[in-house]
MDAnalysis code that builds the backbone (N, CA, C; Angstrom):
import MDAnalysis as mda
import numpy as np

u = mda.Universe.empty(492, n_residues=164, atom_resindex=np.repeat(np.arange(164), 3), trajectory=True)
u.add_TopologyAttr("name", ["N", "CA", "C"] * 164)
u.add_TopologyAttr("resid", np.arange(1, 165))
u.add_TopologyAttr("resname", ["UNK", "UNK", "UNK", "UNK", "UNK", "UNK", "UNK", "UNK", "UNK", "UNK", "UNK", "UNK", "UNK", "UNK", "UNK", "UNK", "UNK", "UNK", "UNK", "UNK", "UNK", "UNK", "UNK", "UNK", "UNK", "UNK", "UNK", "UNK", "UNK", "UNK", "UNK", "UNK", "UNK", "UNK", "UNK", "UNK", "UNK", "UNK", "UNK", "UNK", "UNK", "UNK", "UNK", "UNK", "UNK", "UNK", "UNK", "UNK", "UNK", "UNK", "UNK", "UNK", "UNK", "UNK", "UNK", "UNK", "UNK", "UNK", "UNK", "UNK", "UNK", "UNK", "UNK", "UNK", "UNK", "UNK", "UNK", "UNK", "UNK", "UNK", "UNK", "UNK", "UNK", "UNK", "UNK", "UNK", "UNK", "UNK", "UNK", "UNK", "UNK", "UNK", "UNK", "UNK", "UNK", "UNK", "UNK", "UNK", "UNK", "UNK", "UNK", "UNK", "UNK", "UNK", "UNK", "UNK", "UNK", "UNK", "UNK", "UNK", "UNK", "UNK", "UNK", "UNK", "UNK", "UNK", "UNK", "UNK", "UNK", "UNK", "UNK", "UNK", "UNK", "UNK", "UNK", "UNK", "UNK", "UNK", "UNK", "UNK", "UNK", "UNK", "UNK", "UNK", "UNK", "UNK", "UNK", "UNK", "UNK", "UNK", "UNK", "UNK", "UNK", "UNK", "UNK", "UNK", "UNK", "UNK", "UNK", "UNK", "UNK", "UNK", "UNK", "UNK", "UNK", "UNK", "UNK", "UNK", "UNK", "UNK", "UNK", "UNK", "UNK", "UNK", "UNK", "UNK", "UNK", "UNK", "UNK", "UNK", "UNK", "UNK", "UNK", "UNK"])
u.atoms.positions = np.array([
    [233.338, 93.849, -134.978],
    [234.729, 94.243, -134.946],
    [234.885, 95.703, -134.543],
    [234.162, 96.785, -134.908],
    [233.943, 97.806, -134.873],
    [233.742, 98.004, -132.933],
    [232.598, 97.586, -133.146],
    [232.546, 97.498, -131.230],
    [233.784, 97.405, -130.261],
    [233.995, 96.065, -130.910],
    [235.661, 95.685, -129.999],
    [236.456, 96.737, -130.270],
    [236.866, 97.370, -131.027],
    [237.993, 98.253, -131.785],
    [237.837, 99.447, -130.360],
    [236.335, 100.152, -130.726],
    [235.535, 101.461, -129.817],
    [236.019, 100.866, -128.073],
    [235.909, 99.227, -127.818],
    [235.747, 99.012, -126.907],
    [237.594, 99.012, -126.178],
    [238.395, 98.564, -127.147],
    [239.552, 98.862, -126.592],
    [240.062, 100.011, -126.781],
    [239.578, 100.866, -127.355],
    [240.402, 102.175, -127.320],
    [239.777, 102.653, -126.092],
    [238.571, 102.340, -125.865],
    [238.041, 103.090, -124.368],
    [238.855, 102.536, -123.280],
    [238.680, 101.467, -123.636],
    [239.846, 100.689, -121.988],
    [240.769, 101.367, -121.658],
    [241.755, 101.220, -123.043],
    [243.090, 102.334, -123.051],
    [243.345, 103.324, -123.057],
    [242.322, 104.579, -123.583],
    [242.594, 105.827, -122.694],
    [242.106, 105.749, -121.368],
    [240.976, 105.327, -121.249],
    [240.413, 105.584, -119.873],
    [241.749, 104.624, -118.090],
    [242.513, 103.501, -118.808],
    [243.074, 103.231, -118.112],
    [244.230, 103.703, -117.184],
    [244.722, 104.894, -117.960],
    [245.572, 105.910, -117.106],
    [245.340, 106.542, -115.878],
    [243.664, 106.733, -116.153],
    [242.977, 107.924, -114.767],
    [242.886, 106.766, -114.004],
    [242.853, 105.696, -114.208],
    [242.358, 104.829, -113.335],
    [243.427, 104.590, -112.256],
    [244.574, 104.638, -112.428],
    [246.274, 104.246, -112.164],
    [246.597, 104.810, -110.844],
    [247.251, 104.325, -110.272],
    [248.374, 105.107, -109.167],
    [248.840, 106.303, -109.631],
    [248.904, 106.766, -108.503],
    [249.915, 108.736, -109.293],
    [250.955, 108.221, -108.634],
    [251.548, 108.931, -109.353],
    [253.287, 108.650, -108.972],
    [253.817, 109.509, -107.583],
    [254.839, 109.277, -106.845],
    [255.106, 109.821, -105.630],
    [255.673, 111.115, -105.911],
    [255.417, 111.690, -106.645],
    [256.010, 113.381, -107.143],
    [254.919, 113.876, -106.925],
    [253.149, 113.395, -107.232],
    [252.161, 114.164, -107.126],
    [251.677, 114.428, -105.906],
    [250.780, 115.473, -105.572],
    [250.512, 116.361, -104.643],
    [249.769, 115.201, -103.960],
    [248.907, 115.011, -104.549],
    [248.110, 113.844, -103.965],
    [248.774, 112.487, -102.975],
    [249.744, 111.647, -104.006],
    [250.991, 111.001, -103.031],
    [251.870, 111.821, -101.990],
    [251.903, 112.728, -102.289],
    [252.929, 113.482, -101.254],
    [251.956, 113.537, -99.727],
    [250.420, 113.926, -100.182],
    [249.687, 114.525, -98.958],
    [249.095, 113.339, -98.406],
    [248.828, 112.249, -99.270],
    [249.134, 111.053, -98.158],
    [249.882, 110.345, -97.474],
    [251.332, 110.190, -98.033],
    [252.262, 109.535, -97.040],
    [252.408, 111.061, -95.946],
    [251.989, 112.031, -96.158],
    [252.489, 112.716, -94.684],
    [251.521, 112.389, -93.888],
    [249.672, 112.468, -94.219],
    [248.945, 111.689, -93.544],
    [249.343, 110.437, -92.869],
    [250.158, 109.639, -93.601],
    [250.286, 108.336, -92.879],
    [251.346, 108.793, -92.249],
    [252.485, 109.186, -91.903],
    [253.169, 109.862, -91.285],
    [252.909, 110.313, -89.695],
    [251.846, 111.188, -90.038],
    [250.957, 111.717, -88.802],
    [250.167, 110.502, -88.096],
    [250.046, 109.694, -88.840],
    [249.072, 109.040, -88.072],
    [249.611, 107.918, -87.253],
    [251.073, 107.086, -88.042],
    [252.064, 106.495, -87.040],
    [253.072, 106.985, -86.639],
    [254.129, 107.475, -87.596],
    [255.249, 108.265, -86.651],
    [254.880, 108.847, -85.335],
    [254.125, 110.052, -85.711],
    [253.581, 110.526, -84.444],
    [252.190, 109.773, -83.639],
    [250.888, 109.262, -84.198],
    [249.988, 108.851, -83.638],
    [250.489, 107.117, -82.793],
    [250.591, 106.620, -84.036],
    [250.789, 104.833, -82.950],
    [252.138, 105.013, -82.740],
    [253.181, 105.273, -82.725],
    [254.556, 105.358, -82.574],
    [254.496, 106.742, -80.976],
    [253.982, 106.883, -81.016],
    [254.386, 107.924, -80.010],
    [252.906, 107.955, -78.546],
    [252.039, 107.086, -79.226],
    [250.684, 107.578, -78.359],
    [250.083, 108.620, -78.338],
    [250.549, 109.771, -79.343],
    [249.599, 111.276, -79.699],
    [248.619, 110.759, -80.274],
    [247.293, 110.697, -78.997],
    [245.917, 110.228, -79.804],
    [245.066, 111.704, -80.535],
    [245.863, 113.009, -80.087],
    [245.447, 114.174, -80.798],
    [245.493, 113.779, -82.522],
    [246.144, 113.168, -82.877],
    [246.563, 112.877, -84.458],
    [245.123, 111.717, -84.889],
    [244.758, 110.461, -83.735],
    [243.538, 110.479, -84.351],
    [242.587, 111.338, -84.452],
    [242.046, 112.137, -83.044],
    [241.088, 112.837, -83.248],
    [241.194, 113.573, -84.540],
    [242.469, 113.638, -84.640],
    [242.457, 114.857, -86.044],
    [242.123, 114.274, -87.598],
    [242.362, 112.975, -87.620],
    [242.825, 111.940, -88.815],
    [241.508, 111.082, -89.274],
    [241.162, 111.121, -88.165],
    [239.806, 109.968, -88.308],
    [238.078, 110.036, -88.716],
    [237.662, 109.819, -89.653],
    [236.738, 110.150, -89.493],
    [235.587, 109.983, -88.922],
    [234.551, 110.734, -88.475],
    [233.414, 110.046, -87.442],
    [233.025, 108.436, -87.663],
    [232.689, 108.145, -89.046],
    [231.798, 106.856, -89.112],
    [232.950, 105.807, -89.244],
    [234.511, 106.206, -89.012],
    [235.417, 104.807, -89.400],
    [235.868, 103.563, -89.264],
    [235.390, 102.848, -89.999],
    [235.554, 101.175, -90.216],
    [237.045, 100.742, -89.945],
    [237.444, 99.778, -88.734],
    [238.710, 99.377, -88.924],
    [238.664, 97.796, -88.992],
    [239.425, 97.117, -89.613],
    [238.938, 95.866, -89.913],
    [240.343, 95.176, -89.810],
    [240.577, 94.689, -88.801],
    [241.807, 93.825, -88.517],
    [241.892, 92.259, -88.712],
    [242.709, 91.858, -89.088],
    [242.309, 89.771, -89.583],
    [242.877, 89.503, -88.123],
    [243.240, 90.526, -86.799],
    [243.765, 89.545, -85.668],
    [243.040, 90.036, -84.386],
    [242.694, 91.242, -84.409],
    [241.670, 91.403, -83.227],
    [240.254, 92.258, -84.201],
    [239.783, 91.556, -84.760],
    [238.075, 92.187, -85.196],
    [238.543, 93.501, -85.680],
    [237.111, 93.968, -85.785],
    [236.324, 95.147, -86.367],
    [236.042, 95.845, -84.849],
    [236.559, 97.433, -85.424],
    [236.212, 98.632, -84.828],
    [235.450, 99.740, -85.374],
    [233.936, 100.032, -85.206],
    [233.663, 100.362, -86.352],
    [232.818, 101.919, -85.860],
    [234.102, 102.650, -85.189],
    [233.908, 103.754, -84.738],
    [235.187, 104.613, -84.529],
    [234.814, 105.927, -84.518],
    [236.072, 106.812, -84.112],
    [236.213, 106.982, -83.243],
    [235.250, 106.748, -81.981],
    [235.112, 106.595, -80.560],
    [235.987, 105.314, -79.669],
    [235.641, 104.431, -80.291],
    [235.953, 103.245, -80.334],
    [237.380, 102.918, -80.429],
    [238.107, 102.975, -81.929],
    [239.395, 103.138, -82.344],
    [240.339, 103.816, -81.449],
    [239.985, 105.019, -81.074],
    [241.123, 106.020, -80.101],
    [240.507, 105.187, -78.733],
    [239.856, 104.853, -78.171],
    [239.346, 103.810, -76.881],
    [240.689, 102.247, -77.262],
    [240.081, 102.186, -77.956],
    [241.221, 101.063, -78.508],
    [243.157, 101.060, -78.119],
    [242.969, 102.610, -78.555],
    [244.693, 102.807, -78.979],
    [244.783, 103.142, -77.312],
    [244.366, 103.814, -77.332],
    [244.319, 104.355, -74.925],
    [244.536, 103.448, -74.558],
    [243.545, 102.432, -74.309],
    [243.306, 101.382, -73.261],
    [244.245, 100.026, -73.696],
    [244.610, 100.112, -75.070],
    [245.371, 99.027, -75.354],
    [246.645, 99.211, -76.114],
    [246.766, 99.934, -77.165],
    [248.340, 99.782, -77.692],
    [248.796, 100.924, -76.691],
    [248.450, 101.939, -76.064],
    [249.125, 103.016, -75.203],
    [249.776, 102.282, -73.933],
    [249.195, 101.186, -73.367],
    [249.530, 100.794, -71.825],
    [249.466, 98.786, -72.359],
    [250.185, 98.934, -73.248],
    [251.345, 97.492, -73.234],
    [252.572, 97.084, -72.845],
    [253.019, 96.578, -72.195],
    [254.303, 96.507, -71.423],
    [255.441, 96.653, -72.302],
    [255.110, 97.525, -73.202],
    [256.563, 97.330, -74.106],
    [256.174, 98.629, -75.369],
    [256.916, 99.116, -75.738],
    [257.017, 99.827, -76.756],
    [256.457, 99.453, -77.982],
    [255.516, 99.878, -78.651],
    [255.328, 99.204, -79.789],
    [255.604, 100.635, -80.755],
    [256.083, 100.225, -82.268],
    [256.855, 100.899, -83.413],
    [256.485, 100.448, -84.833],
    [255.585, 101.553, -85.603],
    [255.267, 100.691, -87.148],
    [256.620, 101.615, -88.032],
    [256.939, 100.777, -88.705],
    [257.945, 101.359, -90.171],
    [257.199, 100.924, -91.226],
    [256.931, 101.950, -92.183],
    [256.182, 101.592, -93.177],
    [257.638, 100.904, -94.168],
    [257.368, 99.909, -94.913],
    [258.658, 99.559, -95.784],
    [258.427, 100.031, -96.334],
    [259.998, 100.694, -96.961],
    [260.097, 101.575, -97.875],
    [259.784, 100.962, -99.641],
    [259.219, 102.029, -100.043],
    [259.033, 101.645, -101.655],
    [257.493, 100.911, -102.050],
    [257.023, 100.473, -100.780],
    [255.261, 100.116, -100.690],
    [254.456, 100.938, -100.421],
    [254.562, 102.083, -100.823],
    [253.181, 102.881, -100.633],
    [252.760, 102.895, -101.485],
    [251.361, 102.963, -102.355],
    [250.944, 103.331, -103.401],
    [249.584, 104.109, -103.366],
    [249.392, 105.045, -103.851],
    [248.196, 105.725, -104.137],
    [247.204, 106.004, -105.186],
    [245.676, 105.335, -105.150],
    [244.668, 105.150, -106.284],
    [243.953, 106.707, -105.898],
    [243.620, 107.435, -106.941],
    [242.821, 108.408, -106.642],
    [241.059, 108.007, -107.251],
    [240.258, 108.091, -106.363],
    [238.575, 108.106, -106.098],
    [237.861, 109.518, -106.964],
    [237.263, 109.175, -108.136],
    [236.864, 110.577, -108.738],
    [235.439, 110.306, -109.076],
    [234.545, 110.829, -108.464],
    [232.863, 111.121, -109.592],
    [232.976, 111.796, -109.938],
    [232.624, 111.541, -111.261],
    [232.747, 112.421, -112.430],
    [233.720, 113.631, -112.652],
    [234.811, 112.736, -112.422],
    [236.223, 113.309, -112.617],
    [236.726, 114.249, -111.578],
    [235.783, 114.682, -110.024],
    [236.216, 115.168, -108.930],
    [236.708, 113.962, -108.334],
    [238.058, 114.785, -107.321],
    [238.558, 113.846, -106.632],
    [238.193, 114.060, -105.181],
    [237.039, 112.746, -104.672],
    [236.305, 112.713, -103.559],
    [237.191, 112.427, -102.798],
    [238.425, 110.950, -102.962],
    [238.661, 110.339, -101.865],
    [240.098, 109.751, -102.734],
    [240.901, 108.548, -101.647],
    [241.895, 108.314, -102.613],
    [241.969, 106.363, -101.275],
    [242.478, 105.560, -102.407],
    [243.060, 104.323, -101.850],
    [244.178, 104.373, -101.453],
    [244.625, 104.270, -100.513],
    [246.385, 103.850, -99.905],
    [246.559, 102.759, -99.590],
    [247.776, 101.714, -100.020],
    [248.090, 100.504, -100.089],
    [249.282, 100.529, -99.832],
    [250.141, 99.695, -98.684],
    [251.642, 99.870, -98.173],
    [251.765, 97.983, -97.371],
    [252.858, 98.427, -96.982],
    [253.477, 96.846, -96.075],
    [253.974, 97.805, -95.007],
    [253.786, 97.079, -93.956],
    [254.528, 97.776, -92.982],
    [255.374, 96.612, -92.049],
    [255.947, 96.948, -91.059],
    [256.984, 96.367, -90.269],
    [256.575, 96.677, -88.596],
    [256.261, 95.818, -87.618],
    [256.246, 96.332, -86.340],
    [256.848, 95.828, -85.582],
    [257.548, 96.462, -84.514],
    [258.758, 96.473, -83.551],
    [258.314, 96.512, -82.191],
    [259.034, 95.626, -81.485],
    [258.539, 96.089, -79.702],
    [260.007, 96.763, -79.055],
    [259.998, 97.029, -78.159],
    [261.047, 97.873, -77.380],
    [260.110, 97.704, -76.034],
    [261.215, 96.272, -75.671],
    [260.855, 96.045, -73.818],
    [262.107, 97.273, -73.459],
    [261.886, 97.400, -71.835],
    [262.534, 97.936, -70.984],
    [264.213, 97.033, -70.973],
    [265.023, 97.259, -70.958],
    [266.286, 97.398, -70.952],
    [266.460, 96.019, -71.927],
    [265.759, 96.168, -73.001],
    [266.260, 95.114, -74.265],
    [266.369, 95.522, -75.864],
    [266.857, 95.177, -76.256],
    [267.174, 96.037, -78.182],
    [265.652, 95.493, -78.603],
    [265.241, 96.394, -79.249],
    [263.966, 96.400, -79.939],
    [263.841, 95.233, -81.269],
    [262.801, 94.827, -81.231],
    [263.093, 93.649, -81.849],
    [261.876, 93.739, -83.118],
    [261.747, 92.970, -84.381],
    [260.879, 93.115, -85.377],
    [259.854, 91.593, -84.720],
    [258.612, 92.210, -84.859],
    [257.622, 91.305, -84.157],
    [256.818, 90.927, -85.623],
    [255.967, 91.481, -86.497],
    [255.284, 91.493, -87.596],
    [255.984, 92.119, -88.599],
    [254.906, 91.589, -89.810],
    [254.828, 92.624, -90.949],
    [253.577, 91.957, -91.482],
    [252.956, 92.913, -91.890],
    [251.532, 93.225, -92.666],
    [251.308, 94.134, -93.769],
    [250.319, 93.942, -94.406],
    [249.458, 94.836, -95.153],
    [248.566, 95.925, -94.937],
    [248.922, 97.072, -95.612],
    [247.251, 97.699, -94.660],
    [246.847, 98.209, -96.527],
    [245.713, 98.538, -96.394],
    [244.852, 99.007, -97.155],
    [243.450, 100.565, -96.533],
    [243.942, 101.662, -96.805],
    [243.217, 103.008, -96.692],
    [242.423, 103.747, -97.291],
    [241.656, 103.290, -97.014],
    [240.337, 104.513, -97.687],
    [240.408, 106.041, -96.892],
    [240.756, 107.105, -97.354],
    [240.772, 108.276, -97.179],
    [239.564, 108.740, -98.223],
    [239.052, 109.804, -97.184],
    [237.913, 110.201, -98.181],
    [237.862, 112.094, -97.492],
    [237.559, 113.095, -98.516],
    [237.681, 113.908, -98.457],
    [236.131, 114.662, -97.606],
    [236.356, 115.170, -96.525],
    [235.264, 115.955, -95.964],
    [235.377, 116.928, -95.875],
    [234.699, 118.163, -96.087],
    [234.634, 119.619, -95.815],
    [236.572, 120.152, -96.043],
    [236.523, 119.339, -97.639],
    [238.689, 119.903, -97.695],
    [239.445, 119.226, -96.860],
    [239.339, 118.257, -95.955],
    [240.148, 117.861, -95.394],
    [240.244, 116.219, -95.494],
    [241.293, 115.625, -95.542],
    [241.451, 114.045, -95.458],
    [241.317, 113.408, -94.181],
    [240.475, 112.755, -94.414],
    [240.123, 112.083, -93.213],
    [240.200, 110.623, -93.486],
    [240.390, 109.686, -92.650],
    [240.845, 108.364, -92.621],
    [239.301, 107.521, -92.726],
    [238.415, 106.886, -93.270],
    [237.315, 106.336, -93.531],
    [237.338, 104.708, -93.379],
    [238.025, 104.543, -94.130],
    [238.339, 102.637, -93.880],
    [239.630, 102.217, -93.675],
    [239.432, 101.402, -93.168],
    [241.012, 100.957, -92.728],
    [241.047, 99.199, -92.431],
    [241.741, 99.093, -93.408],
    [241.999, 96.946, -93.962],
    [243.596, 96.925, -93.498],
    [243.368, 95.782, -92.158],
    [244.998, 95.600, -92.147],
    [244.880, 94.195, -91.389],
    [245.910, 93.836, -92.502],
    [245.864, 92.377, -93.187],
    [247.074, 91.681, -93.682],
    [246.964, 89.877, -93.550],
    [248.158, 89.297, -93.786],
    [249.449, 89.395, -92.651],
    [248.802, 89.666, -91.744],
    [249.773, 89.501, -90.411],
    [250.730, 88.494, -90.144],
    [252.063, 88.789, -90.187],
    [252.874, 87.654, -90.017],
    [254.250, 88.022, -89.766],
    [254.753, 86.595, -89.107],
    [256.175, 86.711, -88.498],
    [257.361, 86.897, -89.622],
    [258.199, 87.831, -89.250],
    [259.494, 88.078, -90.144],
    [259.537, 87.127, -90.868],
    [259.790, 86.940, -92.396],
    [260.794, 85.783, -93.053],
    [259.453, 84.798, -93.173],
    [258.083, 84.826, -92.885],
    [257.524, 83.863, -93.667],
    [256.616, 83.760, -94.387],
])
């Protein structure tokens, strides 16, 4: 009984650090501007300067509709040769109120952090109203190098048409 007692009080303090930070903390704040940078301006606009800047060398991208990219070389090759020169505009909106942020700590430093959102994507042909094509999941591993956030894994997932 004693054990169990030791064993749930550990669960329950320790379960707080474990938690999402709330969108007031520094930490949430400095990732949705990361994600920010990386579609507003990076896939929303074709500034592949925002990957070079965002990405890290060894990064895993893991899509459920066109494969695994499992380079930073690769990924910005990707966005050039293919979402940059598609006959149509393409546009992510992250939905609002789905972001969430897990913070990554050894031994109570914070190495890295999880980002978890839904997003929304849009095309914009040439002389037609832009239209909602998807919505998905993504899942972000950000991991901290030399002070800076860099993008490490990247899960995007559950791809599907409006409304189903």
């Amino acid at each position: 009984m004693k054990f169990r007692l030791t064993l749930f009080l550990f669960l329950f303090f320790l379960s707080p650090l474990a938690a999402q930070v709330g969108e007031n903390t520094e930490l949430f704040q400095t990732l949705r501007a990361k994600d920010s940078l990386l579609f507003n301006v990076g896939f929303n606009t074709c500034d592949i300067s925002q990957f070079r800047a965002l990405v890290s060398e060894d990064m895993e991208f893991y899509h459920d509709q066109s494969g695994i990219t499992n380079s930073k070389a690769g990924f910005i090759d990707n966005t050039e040769n293919g979402l940059c020169k598609l006959d149509y505009k393409p546009r992510r909106e992250l939905v609002e109120g789905s972001l969430q942020v897990f913070p990554m700590k050894n031994n109570g430093e914070l190495y890295g952090a999880i980002q978890t959102g839904e997003h929304q994507f849009y095309a914009k042909y040439p002389d037609k109203e832009e239209v909602l094509t998807s919505v998905a999941k993504f899942t972000h591993l950000w991991l901290l190098e030399e002070g800076e956030w860099k993008l490490s894994r990247v899960l995007s997932y559950d791809h599907g048409m409006p409304g189903k």
